[in-house]
C-alpha positions in Angstrom: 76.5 107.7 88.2 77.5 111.1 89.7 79.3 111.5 92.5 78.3 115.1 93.5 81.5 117.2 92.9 80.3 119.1 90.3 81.7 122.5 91.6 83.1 121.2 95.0 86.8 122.6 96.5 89.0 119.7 96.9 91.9 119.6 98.6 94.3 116.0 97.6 97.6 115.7 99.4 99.9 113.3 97.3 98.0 113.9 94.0 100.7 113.3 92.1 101.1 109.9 92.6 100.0 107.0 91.8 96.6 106.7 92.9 96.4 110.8 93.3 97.3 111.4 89.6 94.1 109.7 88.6 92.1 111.0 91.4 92.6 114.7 90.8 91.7 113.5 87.2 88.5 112.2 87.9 88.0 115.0 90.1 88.5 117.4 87.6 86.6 115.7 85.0 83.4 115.7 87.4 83.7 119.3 87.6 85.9 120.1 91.2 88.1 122.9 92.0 91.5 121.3 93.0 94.2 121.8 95.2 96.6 119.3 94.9 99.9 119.3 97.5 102.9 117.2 96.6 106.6 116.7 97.2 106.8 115.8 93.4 106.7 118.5 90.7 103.5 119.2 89.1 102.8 116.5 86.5 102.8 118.1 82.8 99.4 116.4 82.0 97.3 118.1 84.9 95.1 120.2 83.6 95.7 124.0 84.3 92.7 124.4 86.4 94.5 122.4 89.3 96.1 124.6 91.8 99.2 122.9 92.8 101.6 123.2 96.0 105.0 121.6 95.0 106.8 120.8 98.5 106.8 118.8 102.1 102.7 119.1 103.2 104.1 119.2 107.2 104.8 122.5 105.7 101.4 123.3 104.7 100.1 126.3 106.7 96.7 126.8 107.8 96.2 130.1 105.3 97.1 127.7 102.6 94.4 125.9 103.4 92.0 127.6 104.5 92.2 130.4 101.8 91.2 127.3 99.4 88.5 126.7 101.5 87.9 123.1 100.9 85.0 121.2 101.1 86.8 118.0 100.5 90.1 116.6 101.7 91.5 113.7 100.5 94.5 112.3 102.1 96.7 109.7 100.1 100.3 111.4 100.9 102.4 109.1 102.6 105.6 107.2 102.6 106.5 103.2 102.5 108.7 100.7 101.7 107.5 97.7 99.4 110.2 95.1 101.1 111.5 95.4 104.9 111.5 98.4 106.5 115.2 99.7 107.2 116.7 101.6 109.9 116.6 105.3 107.8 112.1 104.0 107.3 111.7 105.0 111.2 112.5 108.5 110.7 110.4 109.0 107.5 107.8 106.8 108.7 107.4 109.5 111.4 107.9 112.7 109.2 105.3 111.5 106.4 103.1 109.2 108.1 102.9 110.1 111.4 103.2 113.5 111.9 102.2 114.6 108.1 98.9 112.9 109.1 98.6 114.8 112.3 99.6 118.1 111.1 97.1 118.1 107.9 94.3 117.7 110.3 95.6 119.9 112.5 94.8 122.4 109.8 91.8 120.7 108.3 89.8 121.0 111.9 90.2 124.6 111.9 88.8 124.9 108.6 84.9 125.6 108.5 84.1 125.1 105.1 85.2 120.8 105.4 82.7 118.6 105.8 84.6 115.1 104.4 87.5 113.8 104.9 89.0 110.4 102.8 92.4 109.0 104.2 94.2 106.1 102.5 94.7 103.6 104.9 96.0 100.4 104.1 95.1 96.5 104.3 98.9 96.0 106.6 96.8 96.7 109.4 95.2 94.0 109.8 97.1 90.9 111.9 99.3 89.3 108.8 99.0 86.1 111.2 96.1 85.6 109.6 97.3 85.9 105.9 101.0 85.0 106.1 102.0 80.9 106.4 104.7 79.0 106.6 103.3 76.8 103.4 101.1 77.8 100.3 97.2 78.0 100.7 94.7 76.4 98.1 92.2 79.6 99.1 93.0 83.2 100.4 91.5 84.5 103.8 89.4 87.0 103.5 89.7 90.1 105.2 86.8 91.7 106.3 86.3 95.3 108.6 85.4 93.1 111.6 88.7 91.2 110.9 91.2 91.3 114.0 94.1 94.5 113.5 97.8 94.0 114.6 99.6 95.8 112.5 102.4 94.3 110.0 104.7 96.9 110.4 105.3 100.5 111.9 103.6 102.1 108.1 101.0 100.1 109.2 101.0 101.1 112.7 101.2 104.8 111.4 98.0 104.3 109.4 95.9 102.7 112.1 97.2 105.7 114.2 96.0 107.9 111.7 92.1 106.2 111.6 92.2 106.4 115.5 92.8 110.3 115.2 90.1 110.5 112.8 87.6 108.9 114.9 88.9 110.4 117.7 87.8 114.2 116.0 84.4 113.2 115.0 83.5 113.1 118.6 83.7 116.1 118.7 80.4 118.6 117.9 82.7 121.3 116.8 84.3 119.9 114.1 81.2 119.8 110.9 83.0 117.3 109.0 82.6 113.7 109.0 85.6 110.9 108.0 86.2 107.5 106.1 89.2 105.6 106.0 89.6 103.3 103.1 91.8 99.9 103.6 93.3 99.9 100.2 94.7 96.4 99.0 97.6 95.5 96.2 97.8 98.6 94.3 99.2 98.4 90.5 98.8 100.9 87.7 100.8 103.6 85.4 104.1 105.3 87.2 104.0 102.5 90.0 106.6 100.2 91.0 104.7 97.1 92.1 105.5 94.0 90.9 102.8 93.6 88.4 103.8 97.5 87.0 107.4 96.5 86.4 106.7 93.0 85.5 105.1 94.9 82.3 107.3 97.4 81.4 110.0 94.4 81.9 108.0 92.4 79.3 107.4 95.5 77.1 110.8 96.4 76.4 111.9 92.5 75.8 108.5 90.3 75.4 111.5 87.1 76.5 112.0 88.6 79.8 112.7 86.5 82.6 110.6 86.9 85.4 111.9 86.4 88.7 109.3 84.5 90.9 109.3 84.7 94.8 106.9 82.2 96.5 104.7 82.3 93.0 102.0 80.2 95.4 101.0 83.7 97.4 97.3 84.9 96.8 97.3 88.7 97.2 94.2 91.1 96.5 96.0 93.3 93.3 93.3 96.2 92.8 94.2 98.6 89.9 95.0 102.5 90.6 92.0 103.4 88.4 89.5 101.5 90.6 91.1 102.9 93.8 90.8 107.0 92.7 87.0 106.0 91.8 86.7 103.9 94.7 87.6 107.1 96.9 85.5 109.4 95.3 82.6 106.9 95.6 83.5 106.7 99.5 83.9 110.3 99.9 80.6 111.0 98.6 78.5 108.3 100.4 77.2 108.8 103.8 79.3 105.8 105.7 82.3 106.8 107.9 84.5 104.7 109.8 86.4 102.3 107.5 85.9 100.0 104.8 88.0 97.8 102.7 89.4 98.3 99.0 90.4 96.1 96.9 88.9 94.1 94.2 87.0 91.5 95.9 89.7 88.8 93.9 92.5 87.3 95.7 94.7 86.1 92.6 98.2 83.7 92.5 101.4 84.8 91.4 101.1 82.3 89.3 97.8 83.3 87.7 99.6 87.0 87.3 102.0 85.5 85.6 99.5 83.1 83.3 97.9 86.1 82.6 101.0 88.1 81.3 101.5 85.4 79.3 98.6 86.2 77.2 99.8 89.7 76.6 103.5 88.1 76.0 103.7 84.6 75.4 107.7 83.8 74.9 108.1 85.2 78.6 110.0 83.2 80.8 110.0 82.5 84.9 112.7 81.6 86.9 111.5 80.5 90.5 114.2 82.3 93.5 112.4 80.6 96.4 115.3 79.2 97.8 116.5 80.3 100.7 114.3 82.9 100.8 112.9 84.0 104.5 109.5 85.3 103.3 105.8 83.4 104.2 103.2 82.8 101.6 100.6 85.4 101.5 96.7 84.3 100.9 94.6 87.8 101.4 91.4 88.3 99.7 89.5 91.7 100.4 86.1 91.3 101.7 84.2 94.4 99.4 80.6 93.7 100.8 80.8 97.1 102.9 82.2 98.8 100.1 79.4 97.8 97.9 76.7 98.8 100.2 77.8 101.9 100.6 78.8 102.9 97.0 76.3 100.5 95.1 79.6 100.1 93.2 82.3 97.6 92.8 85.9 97.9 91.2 84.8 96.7 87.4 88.2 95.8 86.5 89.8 92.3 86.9 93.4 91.5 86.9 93.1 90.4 83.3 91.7 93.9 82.4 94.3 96.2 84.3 96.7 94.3 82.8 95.4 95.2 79.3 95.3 98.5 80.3 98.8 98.7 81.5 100.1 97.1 78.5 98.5 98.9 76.0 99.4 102.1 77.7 103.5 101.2 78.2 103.0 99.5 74.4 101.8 103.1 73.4 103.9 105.6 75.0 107.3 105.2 75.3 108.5 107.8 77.3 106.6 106.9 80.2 108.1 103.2 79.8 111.4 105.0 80.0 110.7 107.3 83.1 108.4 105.2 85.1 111.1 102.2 85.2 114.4 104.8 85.6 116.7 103.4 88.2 118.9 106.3 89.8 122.5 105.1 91.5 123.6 108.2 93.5 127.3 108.9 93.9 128.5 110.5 97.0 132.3 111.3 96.1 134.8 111.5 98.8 132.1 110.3 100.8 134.6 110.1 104.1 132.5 110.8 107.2 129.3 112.5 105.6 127.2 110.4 107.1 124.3 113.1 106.7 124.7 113.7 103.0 124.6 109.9 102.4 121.3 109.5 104.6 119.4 112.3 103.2 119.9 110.9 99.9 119.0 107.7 100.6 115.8 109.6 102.4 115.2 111.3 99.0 115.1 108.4 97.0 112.1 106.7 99.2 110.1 110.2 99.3 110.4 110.6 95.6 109.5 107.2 95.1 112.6 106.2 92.7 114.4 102.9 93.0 117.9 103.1 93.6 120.9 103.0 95.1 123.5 105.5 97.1 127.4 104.8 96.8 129.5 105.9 99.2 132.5 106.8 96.9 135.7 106.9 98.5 139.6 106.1 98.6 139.2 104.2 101.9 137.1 101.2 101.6 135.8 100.9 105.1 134.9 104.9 105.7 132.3 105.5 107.9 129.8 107.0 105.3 130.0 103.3 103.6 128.2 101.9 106.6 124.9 104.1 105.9 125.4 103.7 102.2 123.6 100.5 100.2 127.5 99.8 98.5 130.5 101.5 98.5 132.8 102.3 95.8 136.5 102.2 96.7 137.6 104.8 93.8 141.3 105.7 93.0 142.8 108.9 92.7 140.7 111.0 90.5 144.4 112.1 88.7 144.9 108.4 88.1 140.6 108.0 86.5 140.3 109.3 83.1 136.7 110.4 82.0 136.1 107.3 80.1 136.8 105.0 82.7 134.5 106.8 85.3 132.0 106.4 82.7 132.4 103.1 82.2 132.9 102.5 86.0 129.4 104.8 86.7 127.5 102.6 83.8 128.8 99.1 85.7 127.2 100.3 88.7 124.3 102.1 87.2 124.6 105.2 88.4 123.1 108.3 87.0 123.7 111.0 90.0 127.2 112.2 91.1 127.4 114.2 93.9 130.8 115.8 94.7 131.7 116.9 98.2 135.3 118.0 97.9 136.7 121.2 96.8 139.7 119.4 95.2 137.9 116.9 92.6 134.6 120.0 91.7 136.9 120.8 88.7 137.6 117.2 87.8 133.8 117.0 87.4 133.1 120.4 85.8 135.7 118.9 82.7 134.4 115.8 82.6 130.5 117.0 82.3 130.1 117.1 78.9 131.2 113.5 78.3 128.8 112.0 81.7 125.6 114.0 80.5 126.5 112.0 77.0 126.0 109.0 78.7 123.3 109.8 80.9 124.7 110.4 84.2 123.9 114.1 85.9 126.8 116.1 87.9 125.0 119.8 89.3 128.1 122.3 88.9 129.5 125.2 86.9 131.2 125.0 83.5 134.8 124.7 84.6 135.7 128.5 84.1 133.1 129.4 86.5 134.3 127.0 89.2 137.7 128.0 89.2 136.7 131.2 89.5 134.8 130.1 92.5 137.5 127.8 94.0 140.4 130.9 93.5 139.2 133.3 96.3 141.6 135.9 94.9 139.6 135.2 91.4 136.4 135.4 93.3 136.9 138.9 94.8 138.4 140.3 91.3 135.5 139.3 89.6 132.6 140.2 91.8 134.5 143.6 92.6 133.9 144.0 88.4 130.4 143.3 88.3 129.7 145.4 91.1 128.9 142.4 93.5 129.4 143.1 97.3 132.7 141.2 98.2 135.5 142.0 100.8 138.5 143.3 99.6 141.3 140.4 99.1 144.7 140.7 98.6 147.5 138.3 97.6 150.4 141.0 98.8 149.4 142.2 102.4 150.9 145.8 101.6 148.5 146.1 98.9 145.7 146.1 101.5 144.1 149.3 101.8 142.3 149.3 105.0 143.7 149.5 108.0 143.6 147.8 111.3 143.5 144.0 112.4 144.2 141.3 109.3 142.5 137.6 108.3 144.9 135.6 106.4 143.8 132.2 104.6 144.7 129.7 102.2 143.9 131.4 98.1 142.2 127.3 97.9 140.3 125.2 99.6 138.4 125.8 102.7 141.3 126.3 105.2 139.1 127.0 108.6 142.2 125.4 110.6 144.8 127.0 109.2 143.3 130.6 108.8 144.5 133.6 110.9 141.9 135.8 112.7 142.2 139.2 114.0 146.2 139.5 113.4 148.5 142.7 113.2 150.1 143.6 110.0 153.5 141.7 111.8 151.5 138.9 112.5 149.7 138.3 109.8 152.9 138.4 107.7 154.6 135.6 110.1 151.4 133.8 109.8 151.4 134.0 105.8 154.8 132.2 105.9 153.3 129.2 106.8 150.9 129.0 104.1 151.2 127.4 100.2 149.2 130.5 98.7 148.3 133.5 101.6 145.4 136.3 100.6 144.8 138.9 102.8 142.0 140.2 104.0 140.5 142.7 106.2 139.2 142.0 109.7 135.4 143.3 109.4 132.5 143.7 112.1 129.4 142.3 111.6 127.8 138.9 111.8 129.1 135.7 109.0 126.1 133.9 107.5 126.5 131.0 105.1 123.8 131.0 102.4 122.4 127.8 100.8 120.9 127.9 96.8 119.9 125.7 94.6 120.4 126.7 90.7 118.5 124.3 88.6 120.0 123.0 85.2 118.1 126.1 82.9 119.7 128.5 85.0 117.3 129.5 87.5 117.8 129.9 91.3 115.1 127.5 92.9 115.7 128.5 96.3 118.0 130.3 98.7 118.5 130.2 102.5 120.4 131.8 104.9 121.6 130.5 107.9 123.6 132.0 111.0 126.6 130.1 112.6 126.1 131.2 116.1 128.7 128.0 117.8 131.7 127.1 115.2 134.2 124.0 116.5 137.4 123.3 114.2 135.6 125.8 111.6 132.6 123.9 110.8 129.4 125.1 112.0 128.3 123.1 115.4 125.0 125.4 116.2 123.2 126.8 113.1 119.6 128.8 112.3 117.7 129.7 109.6 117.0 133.3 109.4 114.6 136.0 107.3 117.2 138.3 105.1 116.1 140.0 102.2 119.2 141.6 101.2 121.7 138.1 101.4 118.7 136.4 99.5 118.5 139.0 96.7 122.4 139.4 96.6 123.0 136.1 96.3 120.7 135.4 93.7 122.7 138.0 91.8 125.8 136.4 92.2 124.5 132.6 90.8 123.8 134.6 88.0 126.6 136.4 87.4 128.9 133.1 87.5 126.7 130.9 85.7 126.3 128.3 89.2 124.3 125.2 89.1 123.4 122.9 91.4 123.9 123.0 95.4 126.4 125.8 96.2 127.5 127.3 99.6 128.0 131.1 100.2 129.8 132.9 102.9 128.8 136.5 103.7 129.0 139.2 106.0 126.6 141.5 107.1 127.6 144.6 108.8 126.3 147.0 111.4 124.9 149.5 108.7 122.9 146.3 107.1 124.9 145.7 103.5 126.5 142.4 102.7 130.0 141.5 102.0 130.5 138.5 100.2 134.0 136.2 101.2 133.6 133.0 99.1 131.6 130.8 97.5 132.0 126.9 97.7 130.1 125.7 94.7 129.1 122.0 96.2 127.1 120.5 99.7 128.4 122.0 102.4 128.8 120.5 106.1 126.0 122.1 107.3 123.6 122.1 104.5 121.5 119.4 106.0 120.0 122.3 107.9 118.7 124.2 104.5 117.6 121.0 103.5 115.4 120.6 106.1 114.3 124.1 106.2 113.1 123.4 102.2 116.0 123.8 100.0 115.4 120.3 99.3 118.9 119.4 96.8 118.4 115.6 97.2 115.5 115.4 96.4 115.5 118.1 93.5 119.0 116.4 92.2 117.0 113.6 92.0 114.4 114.6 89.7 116.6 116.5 87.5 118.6 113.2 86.9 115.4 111.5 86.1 114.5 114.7 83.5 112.1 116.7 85.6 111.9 120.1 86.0 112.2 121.6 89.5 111.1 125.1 89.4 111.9 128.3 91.3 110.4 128.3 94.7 113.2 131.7 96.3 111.3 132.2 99.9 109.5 129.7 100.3 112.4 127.8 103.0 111.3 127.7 106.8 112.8 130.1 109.0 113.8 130.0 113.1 114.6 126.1 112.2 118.3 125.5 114.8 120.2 123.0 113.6 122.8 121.1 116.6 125.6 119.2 115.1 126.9 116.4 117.4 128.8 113.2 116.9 126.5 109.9 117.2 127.1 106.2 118.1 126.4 103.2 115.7 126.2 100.0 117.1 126.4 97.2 114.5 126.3 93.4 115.4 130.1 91.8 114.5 
């Protein structure tokens, strides 16, 4: 039956995913023009028709969109967590529920050309009074449209929001577009990582897996990912708005998931972990009767079909086995008090939809960054750790990222490279040539001063200097911000040297400092460059920071990461002058204190370390970062029951 898209604009926000990578499929195949928007990069088997925005969809712009011109808008971006929500969900649930939701029709209302708009809403809005008990049920409730709403967590709060705003704009005569909001039930299919997903790929790679059973009584409404893209193509071209439900009609046991695994894999084996475990049963059934009327469809596949499908497919095609169940442990090294870092990781890891973990890697074994990390890894001395017991300590804890922070231990991990990417585990920085080179800001100077590179002049004998007037003196390496000398006579600077391990020179120069963010993926290429403007500094870090338009810093830079080979997150620190041309001073090739700020602005290094640990590509984005965006750093308060 057609669904009448043959030649329709469609715009799909989380297309990439799950349920999106099947719906802009469909789509496709029924003859749409797509747009698809995700934080993901574009998958490899889209076809090349699809137009595709890689990147956060709050920062979708209203020319984006409306250059598209869409007729359809399908929303299914969105951000949850499969367990209990945790203190870090309250901010995304905000960012890419809440707001996301609110800012896409923000833009879609101004848009003539809409006339339908699909959201994925979900089944957790509905009271899980009604569902959830403190014993097993012999039947599942079945929850209809009419059923009573109290949502079962804050996602769910953000999606019920979400149908309210909906409803809310169709009372309106001057928006031509009309809305449905589909609850969608138990979702399972290729890339997820629901239970029934990674029960298969479990049983795929060893057909006598144990499965671990939690309350194997609960009756839930599993619906597969297939169903769902048709389902909301159906929806979206029927006349009903409002809501409806989607699922399959079918509330199914655990137990019966697991009988029918069994058919697929019959040496499996169970192991029941119900004790002690503070979770009720579940009994939901999804009432489809609206659904049908207004499709004069159903889901056709049952459980035991999906499940075919899913094994045959993971039986079939073994690199998607291998990246669709890859678990990432991130190391943060000398974690210390980089709270930030360890939180935006964590935040990256939920948004990308990876399972792992983030290690606060340090010395101390209570430092504060291991109270916002999932585990933390008291290391020793990097001088006492040779490379094949880090590997061997990484592998015990499955991790796969490391992320150093300090400038002491970047060469450590520069040497030891060769032997972690053998073994699987990704570290972003320079061969080690390039990062002492980097790290020695004598070395630095000499060698962009040979390939023509902007850099202030920098001197390791202060009569050498050649400009006159006032002097900075510094440490040759590390950062040194409190023990550098500012604005000093030649005397001074001279008296101040004598307190330092390795003095440079350097002159005192007019003009405003910048610090410049990039991200150089692992071919080579920069992805993305931002500048930012310390305009308040406390103790030499930056305290007030802003993103700012420069051409010539962006373009410079960008020469530079090519000219020493840099990969990964690497900080730059520049001068501008009063005639306009830059002056480079050093450049830290790791995370800097303030680089939460680029981050947020779109140089996105979590999230893009993330995928290129996992084998993605992340490709070149330069200008794309959000400018005017003031970043204020303060200390913060924790208060944790003893």
């Amino acid at each position: 039956m057609s669904t009448g898209y043959k030649g329709a604009r469609v715009l799909v926000t989380g297309g990439a995913g799950v349920i999106g990578s099947v719906l802009v499929d469909a789509l496709v195949n029924a003859g749409a023009h797509v747009l698809c928007a995700d934080l993901k990069p574009r998958p490899g088997y889209f076809a090349s028709t699809v137009h595709y925005i890689q990147g956060d969809a709050n920062y979708l712009t209203l020319d984006q969109v409306g250059r598209f011109s869409p007729e359809y808008v399908f929303h299914l971006a969105a951000t949850f967590e499969r367990s209990v929500e945790t203190e870090e969900f309250w901010w995304e649930n905000y960012w890419h529920n809440i707001r996301l939701s609110n800012h896409l029709m923000s833009l879609v209302k101004e848009v003539p050309t809409v006339k339908r708009v699909v959201f994925a809403s979900s089944y957790l809005i509905y009271n899980p009074e009604l569902y959830s008990f403190a014993e097993p049920r012999s039947a599942p409730t079945v929850l209809s449209e009419d059923t009573p709403i109290y949502p079962r967590n804050i996602c769910g709060a953000a999606k019920l929001l979400h149908e309210l705003e909906l409803r809310f704009l169709e009372e309106f005569d001057s928006y031509q577009f009309t809305t449905i909001s589909a609850r969608i039930f138990r979702v399972y299919g290729k890339h997820s990582r629901d239970i029934v997903s990674r029960w298969i790929r479990a049983l795929v790679k060893d057909p006598c897996a144990e499965l671990q059973v939690y309350r194997g009584e609960g009756i839930f409404d599993y619906i597969y990912a297939g169903d769902v893209a048709h389902g909301l193509m159906r929806l979206g071209s029927s006349r009903h708005t409002g809501i409806a439900n989607l699922g399959s009609g079918q509330g199914r046991s655990v137990f019966e998931l697991i009988d029918v695994l069994r058919a697929h894999f019959p040496d499996l084996r169970t192991a029941s972990v119900d004790v002690d475990v503070d979770i009720d049963y579940e009994a939901h059934q999804a009432s489809i009767a609206l659904l049908q009327e207004a499709t004069q469809w159903q889901p056709p596949n049952t459980l035991e079909m999906g499940v075919e499908l899913l094994v045959e497919h993971y039986r079939t095609n073994v690199a998607a086995l291998a990246q669709d169940d890859h678990e990432i442990g991130v190391l943060i090294s000398s974690a210390a008090r980089k709270v930030p870092l360890v939180r935006s990781f964590r935040a990256a890891l939920l948004n990308t939809m990876q399972t792992g973990k983030v290690f606060a890697g340090d010395m101390n074994p209570e430092c504060i960054a291991g109270q916002f990390a999932d585990e933390v890894w008291q290391m020793n001395r990097l001088s006492e750790l040779d490379t094949e017991s880090l590997v061997a300590e990484c592998r015990a804890r499955r991790i796969t990222l490391i992320v150093p922070t300090r400038d002491g231990e970047i060469e450590y991990y520069a040497r030891a490279r060769p032997a972690l990417e053998s073994a699987g585990i990704s570290v972003h920085v320079a061969a080690p040539e390039q990062v002492v080179a980097c790290l020695d800001k004598l070395l630095f100077a000499r060698r962009c001063s040979e390939a023509g590179i902007p850099v202030i002049e920098t001197c390791s004998v202060l009569s050498d200097l050649s400009r006159a007037g006032d002097v900075v003196v510094k440490e040759r390496f590390g950062a040194g911000s409190r023990t550098i000398g500012l604005g000093l006579t030649r005397e001074q600077a001279a008296q101040h040297a004598a307190g330092l391990e390795n003095p440079i020179f350097q002159p005192m120069v007019a003009g405003d400092e910048y610090s410049i963010d990039l991200y150089v993926n692992r071919d080579g290429e920069v992805v993305e460059v931002v500048p930012r403007q310390r305009t308040q500094v406390f103790n030499g870090e930056s305290a007030v920071s802003i993103t700012v338009e420069s051409p010539s810093l962006v373009q410079e830079s960008i020469r530079l990461a090519h000219h020493f080979e840099l990969r990964g997150h690497n900080v730059l620190q520049a001068f501008v002058k009063d005639d306009g041309s830059v002056l480079f001073i050093e450049c830290n090739p790791r995370v800097g204190g303030a680089s939460a700020l680029s981050f947020e602005a779109g140089l996105d290094t979590p999230a893009w370390s993330l995928m290129e640990a996992a084998g993605q590509r992340v490709a070149p984005r330069v200008g794309a970062y959000r400018r005017g965006l003031k970043m204020v750093r303060y200390s913060a308060d924790r208060f944790i029951s003893a």
